[in-house]
Structure formats: structure tokens, C-alpha cells
N, C-alpha and C positions, 0 to 999 in steps of 0.2 A: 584350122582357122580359115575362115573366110577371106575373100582377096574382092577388092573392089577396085575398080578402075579410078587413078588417080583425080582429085578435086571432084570427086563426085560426089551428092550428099552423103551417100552411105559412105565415103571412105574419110570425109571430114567428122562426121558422126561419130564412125569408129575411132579415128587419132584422137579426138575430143575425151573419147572416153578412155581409151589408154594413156591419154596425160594426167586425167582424174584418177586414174587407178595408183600410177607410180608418181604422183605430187609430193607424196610425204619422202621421198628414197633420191630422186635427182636433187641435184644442185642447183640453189635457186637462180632466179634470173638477173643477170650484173648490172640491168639498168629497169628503171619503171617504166614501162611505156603502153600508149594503144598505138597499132599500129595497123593502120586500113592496107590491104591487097588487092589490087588492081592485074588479075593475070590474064591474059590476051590468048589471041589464037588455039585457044582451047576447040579438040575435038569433037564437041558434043555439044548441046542445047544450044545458043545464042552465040556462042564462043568467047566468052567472056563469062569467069567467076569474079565474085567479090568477098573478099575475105579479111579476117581482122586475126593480129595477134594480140592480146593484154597480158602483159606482166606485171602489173599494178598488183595484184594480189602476192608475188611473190616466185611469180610459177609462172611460162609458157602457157596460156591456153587459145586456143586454136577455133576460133568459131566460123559458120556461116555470114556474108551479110559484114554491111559497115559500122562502125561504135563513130559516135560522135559527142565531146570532140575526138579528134587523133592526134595525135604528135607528129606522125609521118602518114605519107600516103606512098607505096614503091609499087609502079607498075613494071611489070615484066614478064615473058611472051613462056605458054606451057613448058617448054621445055628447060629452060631455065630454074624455072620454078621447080620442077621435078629433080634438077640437079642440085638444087637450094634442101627443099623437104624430103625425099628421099635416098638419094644416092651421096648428098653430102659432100660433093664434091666440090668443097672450097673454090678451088682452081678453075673449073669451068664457069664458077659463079663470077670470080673477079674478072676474069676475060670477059663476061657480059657486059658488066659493069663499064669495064674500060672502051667496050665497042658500044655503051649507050644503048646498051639491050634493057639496063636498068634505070628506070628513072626514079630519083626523091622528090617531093616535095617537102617542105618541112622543117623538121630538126635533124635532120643528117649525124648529127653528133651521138643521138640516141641510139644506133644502129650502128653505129662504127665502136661500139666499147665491143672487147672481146668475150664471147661466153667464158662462163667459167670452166674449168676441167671437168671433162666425163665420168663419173663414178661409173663402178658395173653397172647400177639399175639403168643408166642414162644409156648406156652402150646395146642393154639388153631393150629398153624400150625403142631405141633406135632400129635396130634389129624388127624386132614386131612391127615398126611400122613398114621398112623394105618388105615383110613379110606378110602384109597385107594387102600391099598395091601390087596391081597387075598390070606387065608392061603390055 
């Protein structure tokens, strides 16, 4: 498998297509929402990506680029984000959160329901994606 450097198109591209592959096996998404990504201090081109999550279809999917409307808009700085989409690190996330590393705009309430539980496929896709990003 190929490995791309984290929020880079080719590795948005790739997650993109690994949530399209296991859409029908994960568990769907506990709330509807668009949600714009504003992540900062990024490594590479301008240092700044822009990212959308939609779960309106039923599913996680993960694009380039903002949707308009949104529900939420959450800026917060590359590494965080890395600790949010690949490493999963609950824990590091809320301590962002609580030092205002995280901002919402928004509906707040949309983001705060809890996913639902990880089936294997959710686990194994989870995996693929730590196994595609290069630290």
C-alpha cells in the first residue's frame, strides 16, 4: 500500500476512497451533518487545508474543499487534526479542545453526539488509514 503524507490531496483522495470501499460494513453515522475543516499550521503548500466532513448520506465521507451550507465550521492546528483522523487519540483531542486549540462555529451539538461502536470493518478501515499516512 502506498503511504502519503498526511492532509495531502493524494491522502484525502485515498481515505475518500477507503470510506467508499467499506460504506456498506461500518456503522452509520449518529448524527446528519456537513461539517467544513479549517486546519492551520500545516507543513506544506500555503499551510492551511480546507476540508469537509458529510454524513447526510448516512456514512462519513471525507472531501477536499468547503460544502456550503455547513452546520459546523471547527478550525484546529495539523497536529491535532492528526491526533483527531489518524491516531484517534480521544484524549489528546479533548485537551485541545479544553486549551482552545479547537474552535466551533455553529451547532456544537452536532459534534458532540457520540459515534456509534466500531465493528471489525470500522477497526480494519481505521487501521488502513494509520497505514497509509506517513509520519
Amino acid at each position: 500500500m502506498s503511504t502519503f503524507s498526511f492532509l495531502t490531496p493524494e491522502w484525502v483522495d485515498a481515505v475518500a476512497a477507503l470510506q467508499a470501499e467499506y460504506r456498506e460494513r461500518v456503522p452509520g453515522a449518529a448524527v446528519k451533518m456537513r461539517a467544513n475543516q479549517i486546519i492551520t499550521d500545516v507543513p506544506f503548500g500555503e499551510g492551511t487545508v480546507h476540508l469537509h466532513i458529510d454524513t447526510t448520506g448516512g456514512h462519513a465521507a471525507l472531501g477536499a474543499g468547503h460544502v456550503d451550507p455547513a452546520d459546523v465550521t471547527i478550525t484546529l492546528d495539523y497536529s491535532t487534526a492528526k491526533a483527531f483522523f489518524v491516531q484517534q487519540n480521544q484524549q489528546e483531542v479533548m485537551q485541545a479542545f479544553m486549551q482552545g486549540k479547537i474552535k466551533v462555529q455553529g451547532d456544537m451539538a452536532k459534534i458532540m453526539v457520540p459515534p456509534p461502536p466500531k465493528n471489525d470493518a470500522q477497526k480494519e478501515l481505521d487501521q488502513k488509514v494509520r497505514d497509509l499516512t506517513s509520519f
